[in-house]
N, CA, C and O of each residue as an XYZ file, in Angstrom:
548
protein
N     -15.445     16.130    109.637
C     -14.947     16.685    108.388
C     -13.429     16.747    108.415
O     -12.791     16.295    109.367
N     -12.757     17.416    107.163
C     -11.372     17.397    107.383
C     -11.035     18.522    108.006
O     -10.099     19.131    107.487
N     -11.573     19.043    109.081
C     -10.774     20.407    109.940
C     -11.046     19.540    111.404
O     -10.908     20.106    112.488
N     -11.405     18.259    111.308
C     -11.564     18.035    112.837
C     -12.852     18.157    113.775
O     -13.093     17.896    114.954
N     -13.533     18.656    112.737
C     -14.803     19.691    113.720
C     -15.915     18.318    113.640
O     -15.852     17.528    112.697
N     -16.818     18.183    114.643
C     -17.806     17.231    114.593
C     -19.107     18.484    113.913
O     -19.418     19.663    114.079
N     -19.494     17.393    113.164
C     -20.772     17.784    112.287
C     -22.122     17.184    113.210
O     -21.997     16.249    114.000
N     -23.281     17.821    112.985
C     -24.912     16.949    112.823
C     -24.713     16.000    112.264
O     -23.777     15.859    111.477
N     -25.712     14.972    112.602
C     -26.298     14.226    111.838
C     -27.516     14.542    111.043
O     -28.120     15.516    111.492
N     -27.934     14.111    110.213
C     -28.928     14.343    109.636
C     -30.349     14.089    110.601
O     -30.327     13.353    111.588
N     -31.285     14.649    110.252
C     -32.459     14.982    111.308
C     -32.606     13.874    112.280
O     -32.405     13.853    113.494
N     -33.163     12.599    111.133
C     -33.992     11.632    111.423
C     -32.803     10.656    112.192
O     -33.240      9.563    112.552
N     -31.111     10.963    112.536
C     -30.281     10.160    112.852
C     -30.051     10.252    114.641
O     -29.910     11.458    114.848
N     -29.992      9.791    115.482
C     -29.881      9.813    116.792
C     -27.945      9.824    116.913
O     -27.340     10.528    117.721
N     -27.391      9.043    116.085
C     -26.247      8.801    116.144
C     -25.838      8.544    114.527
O     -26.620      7.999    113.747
N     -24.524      9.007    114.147
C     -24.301      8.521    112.869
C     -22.819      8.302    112.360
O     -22.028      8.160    113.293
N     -22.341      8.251    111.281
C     -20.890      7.799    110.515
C     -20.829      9.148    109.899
O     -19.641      9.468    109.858
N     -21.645     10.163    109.358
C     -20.782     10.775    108.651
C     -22.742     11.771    108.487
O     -23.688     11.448    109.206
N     -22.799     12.570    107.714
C     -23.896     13.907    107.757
C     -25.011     13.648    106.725
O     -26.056     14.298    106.678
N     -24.590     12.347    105.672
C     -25.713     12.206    104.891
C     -26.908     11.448    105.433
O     -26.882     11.147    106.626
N     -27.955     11.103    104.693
C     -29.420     10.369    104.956
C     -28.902      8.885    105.638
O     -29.366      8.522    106.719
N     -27.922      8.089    104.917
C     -27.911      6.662    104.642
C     -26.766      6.690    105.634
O     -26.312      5.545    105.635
N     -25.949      7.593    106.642
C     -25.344      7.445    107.535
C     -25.915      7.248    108.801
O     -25.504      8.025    109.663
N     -26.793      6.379    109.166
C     -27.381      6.529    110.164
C     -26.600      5.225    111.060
O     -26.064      4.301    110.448
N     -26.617      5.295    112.801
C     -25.762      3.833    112.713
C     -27.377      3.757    113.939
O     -28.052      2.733    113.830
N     -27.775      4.656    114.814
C     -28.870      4.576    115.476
C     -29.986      5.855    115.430
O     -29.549      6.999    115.296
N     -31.545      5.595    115.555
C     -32.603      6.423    115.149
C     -33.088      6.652    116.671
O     -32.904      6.000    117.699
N     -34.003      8.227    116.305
C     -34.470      8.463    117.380
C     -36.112      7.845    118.015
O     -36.928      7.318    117.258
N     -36.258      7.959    118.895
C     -37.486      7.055    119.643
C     -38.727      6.909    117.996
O     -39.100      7.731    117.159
N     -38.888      6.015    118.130
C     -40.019      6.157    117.374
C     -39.784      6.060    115.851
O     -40.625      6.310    114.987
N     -38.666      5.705    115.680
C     -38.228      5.251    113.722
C     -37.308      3.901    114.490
O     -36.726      3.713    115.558
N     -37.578      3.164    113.268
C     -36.599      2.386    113.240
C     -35.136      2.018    111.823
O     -35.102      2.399    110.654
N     -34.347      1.346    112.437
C     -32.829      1.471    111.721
C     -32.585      0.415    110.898
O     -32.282     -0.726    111.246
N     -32.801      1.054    109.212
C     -33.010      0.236    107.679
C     -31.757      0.131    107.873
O     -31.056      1.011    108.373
N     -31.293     -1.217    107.399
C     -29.783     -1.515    107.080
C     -29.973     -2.438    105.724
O     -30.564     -3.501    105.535
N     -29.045     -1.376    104.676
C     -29.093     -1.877    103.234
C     -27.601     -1.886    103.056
O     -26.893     -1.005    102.568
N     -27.119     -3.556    103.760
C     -26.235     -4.124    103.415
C     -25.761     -4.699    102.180
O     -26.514     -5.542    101.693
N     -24.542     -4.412    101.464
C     -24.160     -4.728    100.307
C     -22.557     -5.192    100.590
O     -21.919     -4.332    101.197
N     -21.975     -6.150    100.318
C     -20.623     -6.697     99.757
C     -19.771     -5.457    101.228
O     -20.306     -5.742    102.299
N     -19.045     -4.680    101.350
C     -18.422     -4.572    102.631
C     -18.818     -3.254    102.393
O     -18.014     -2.531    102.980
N     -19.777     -2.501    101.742
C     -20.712     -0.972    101.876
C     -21.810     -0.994    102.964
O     -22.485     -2.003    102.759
N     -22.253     -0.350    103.975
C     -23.536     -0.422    104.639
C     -23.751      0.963    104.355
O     -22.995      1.932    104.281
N     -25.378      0.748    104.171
C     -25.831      2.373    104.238
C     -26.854      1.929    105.400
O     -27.048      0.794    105.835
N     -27.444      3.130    105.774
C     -28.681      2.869    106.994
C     -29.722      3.983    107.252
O     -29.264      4.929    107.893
N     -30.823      4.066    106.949
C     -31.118      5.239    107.131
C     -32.425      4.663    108.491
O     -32.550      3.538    108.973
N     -33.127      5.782    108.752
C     -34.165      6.281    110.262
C     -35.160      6.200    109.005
O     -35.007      6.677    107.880
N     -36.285      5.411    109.564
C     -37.506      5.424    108.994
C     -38.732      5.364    110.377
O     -38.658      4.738    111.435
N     -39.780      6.239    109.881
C     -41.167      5.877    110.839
C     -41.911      4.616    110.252
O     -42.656      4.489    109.281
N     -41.394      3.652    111.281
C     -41.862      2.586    110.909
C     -42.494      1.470    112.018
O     -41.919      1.648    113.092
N     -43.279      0.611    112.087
C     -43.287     -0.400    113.423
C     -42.688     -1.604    113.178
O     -42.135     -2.351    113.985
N     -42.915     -1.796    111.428
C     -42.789     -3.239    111.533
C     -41.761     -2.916    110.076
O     -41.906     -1.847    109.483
N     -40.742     -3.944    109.596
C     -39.754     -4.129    108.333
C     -40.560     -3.708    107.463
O     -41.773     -3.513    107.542
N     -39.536     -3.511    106.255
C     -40.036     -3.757    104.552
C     -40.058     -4.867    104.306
O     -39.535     -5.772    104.957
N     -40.702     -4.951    103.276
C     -41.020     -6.565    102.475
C     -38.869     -6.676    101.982
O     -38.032     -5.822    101.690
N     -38.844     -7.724    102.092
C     -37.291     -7.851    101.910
C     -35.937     -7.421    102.773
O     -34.788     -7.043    102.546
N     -36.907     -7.757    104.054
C     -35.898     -7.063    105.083
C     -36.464     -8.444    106.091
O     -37.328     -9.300    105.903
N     -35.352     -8.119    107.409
C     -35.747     -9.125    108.635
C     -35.518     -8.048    109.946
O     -34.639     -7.187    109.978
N     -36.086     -8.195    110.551
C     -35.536     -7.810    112.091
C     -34.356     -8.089    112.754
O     -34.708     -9.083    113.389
N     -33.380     -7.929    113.001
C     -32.239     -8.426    113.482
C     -32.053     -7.895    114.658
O     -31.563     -8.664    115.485
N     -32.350     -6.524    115.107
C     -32.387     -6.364    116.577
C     -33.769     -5.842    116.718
O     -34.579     -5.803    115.792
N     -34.080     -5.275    118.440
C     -35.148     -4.364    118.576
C     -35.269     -2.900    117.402
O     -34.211     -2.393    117.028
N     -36.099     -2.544    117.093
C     -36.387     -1.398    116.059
C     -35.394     -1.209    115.184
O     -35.087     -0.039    114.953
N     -34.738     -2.178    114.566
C     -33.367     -2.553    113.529
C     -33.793     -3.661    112.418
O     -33.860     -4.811    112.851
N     -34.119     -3.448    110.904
C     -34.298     -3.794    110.329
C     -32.859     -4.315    108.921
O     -31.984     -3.607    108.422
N     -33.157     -5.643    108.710
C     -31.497     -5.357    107.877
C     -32.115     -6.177    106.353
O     -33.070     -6.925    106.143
N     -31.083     -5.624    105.524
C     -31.832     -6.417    104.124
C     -31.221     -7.939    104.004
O     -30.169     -8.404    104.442
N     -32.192     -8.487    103.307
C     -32.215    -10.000    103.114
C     -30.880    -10.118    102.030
O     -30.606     -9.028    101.527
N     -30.055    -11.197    101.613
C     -29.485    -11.278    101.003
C     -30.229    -10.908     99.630
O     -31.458    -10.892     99.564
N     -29.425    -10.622     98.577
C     -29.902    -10.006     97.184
C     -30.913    -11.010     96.316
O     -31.807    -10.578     95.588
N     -30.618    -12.421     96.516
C     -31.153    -13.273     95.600
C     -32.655    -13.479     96.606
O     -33.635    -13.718     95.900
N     -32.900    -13.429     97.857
C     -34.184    -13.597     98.427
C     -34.980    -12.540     98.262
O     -34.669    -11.389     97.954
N     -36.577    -13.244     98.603
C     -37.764    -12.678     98.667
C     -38.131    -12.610     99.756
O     -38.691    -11.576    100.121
N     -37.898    -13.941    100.863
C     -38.094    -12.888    102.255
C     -37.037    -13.883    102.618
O     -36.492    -14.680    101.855
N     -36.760    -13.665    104.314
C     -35.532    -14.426    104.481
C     -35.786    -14.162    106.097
O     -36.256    -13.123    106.562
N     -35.394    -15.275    106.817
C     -35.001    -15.518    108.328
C     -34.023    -15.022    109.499
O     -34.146    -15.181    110.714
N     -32.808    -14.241    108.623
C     -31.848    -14.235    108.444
C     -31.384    -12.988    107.589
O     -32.054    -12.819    106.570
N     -30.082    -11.833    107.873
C     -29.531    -11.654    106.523
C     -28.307    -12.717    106.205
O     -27.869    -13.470    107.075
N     -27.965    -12.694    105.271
C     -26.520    -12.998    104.498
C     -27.412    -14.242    103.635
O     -28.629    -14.421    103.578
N     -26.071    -15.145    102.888
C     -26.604    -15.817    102.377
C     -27.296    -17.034    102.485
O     -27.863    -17.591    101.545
N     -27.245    -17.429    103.608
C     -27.733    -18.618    103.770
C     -29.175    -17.926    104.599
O     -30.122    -18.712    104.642
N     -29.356    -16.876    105.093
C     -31.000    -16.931    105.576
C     -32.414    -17.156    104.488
O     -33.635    -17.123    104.641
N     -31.827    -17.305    103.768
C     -32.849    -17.023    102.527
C     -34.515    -18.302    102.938
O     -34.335    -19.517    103.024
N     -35.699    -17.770    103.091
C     -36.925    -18.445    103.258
C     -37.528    -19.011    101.781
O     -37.701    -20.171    101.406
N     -37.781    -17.716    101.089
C     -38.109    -17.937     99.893
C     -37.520    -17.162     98.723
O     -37.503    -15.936     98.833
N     -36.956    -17.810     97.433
C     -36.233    -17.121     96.741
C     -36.743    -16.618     95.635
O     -37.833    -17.007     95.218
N     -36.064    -15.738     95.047
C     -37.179    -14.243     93.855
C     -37.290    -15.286     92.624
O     -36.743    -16.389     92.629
N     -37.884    -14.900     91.830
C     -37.974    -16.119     91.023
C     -37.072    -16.058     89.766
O     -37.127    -16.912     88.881
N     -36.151    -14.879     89.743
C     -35.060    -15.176     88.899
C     -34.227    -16.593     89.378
O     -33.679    -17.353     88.580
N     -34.257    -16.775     90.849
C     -32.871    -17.448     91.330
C     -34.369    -18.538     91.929
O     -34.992    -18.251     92.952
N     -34.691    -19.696     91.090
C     -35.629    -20.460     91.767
C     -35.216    -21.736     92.546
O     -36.017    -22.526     93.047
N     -33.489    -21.867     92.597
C     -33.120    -22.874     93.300
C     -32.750    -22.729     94.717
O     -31.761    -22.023     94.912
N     -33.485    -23.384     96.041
C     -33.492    -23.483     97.144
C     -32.445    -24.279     97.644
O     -32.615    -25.407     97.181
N     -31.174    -24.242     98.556
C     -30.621    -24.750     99.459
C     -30.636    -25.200    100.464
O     -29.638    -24.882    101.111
N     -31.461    -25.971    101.088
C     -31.367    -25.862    102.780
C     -30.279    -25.883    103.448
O     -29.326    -26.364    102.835
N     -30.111    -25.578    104.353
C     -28.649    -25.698    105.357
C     -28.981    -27.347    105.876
O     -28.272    -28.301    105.556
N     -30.227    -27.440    106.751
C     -30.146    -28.895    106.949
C     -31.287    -29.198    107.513
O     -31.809    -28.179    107.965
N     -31.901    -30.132    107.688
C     -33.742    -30.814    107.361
C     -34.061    -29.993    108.640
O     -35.285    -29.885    108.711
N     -33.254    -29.177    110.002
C     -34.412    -28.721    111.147
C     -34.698    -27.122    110.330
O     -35.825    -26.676    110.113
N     -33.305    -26.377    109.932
C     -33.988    -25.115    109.995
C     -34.559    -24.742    108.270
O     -34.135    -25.312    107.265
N     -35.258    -24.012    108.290
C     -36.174    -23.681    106.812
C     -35.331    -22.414    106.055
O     -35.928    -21.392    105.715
N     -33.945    -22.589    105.842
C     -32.661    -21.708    105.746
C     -32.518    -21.992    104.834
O     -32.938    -23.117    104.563
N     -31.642    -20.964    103.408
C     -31.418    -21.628    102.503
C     -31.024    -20.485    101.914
O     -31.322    -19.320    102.177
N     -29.903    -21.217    100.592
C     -29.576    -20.243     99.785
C     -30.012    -20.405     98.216
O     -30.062    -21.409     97.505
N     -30.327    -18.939     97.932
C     -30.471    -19.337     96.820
C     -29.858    -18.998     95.547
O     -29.653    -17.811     95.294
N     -29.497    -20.038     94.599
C     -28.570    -19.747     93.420
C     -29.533    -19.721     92.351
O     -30.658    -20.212     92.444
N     -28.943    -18.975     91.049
C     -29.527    -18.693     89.933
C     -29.463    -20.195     88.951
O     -29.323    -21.137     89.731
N     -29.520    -20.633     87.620
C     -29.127    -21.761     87.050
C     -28.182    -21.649     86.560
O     -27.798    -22.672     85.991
N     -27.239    -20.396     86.466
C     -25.506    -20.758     86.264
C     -24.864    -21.161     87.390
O     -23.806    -21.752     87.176
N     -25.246    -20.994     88.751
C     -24.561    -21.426     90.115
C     -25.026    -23.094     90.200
O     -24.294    -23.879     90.802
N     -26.224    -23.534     89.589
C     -26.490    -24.906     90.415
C     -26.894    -25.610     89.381
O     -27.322    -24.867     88.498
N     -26.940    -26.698     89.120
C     -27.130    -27.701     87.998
C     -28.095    -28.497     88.601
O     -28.318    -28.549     89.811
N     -28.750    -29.214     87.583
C     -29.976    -30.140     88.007
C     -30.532    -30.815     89.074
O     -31.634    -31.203     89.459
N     -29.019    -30.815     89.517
C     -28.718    -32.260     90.647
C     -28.298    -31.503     91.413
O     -27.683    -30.466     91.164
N     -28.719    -32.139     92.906
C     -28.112    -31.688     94.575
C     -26.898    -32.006     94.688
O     -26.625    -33.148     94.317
N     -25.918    -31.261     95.150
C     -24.449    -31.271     95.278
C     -24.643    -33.079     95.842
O     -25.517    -33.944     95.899
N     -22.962    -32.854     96.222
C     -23.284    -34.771     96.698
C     -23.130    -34.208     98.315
O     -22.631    -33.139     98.664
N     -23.617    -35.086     99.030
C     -24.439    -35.365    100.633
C     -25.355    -34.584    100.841
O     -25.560    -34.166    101.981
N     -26.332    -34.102     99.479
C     -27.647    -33.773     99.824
C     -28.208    -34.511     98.846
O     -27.444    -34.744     97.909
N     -29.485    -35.031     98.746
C     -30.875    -35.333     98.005
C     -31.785    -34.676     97.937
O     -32.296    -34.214     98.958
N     -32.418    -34.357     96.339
C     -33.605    -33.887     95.911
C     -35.013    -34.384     96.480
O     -35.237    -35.581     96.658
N     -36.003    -33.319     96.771
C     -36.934    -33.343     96.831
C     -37.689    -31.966     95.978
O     -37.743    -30.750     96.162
N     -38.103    -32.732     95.177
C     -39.304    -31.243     94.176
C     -40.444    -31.443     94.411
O     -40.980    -32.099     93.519
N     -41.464    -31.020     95.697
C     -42.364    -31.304     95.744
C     -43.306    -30.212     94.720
O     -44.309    -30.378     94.025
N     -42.118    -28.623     95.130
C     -42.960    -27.411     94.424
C     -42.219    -27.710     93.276
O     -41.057    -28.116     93.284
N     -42.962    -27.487     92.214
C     -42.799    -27.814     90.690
C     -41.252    -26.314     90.618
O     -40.192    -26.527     90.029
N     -41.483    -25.329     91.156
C     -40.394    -23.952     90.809
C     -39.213    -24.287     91.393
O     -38.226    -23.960     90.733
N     -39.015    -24.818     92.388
C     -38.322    -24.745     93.074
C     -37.563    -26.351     92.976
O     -38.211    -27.294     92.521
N     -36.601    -26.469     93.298
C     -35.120    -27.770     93.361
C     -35.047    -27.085     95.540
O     -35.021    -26.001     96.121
N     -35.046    -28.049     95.794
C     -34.901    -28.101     97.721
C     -34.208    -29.268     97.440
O     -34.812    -30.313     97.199
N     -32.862    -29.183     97.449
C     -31.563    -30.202     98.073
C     -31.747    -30.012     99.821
O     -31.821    -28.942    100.425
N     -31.808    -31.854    100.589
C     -31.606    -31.664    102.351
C     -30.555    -32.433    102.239
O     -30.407    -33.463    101.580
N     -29.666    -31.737    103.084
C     -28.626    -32.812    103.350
C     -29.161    -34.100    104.206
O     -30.063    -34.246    105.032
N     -27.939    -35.179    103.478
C     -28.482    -36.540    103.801
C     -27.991    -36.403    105.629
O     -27.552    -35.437    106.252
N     -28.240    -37.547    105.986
C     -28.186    -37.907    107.467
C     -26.630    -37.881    107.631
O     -26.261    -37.425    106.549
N     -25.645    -38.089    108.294
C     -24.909    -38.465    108.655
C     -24.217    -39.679    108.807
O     -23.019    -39.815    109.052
N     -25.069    -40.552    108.642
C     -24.439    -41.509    108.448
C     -25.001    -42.407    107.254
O     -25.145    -43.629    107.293
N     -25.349    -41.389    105.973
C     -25.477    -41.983    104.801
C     -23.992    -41.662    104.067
O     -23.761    -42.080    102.932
């Protein structure tokens, strides 16, 4: 606080940034640590949990972090982990033909066509999947 003095954390926090819920930075045995990353804000709170939320990934042991905003589930946070995208934003990116990575843009970010040194494949009717070409195309 502003006199200097160290505060609690809130119950469910083992360690924290500051005395509210969403200040959590580590949880005690037996919850694990939601990270609802946004633009350069983190909040985090202690949940009893074993396994993520739908829209989250594992990123460490008992550490759960949110998927970028435009995904539905994702490999990865930030923007390029994206697996499968929400169906506002139905255009898929791959990073490149090994990993199943991708970002996804809405139809004001991406136009019909795969940037140039990638090629279309629409096998799923919803979805546009640009792979980048080979290297020496």
């Amino acid at each position: 606080n502003g006199s200097n003095e160290c505060e609690a954390c809130e119950l469910t926090c083992l360690t924290c940034s500051g005395t509210a819920v969403n200040q959590c930075l580590s949880c005690d045995a037996g919850r694990m640590l939601i990270i609802n990353s946004r633009d350069s804000h983190i909040d985090a709170t202690c949940e009893s949990r074993v396994t993520c939320p739908s829209v989250y990934v594992q990123t460490a042991p008992r550490e759960c972090t949110a998927c970028f905003n435009n995904c539905l589930t994702c490999s990865s946070p930030g923007d390029f982990g994206c697996a499968t995208c929400l169906s506002t934003y139905p255009y898929w990116l791959l990073a490149d033909e090994v990993d199943v990575e991708g970002a996804c843009r809405g139809a004001d970010l991406v136009t019909a066509h795969c940037p140039e040194s990638y090629y279309q494949d629409s096998d799923l009717p919803e979805w546009w999947r640009c792979y980048e070409c080979h290297s020496t195309c």
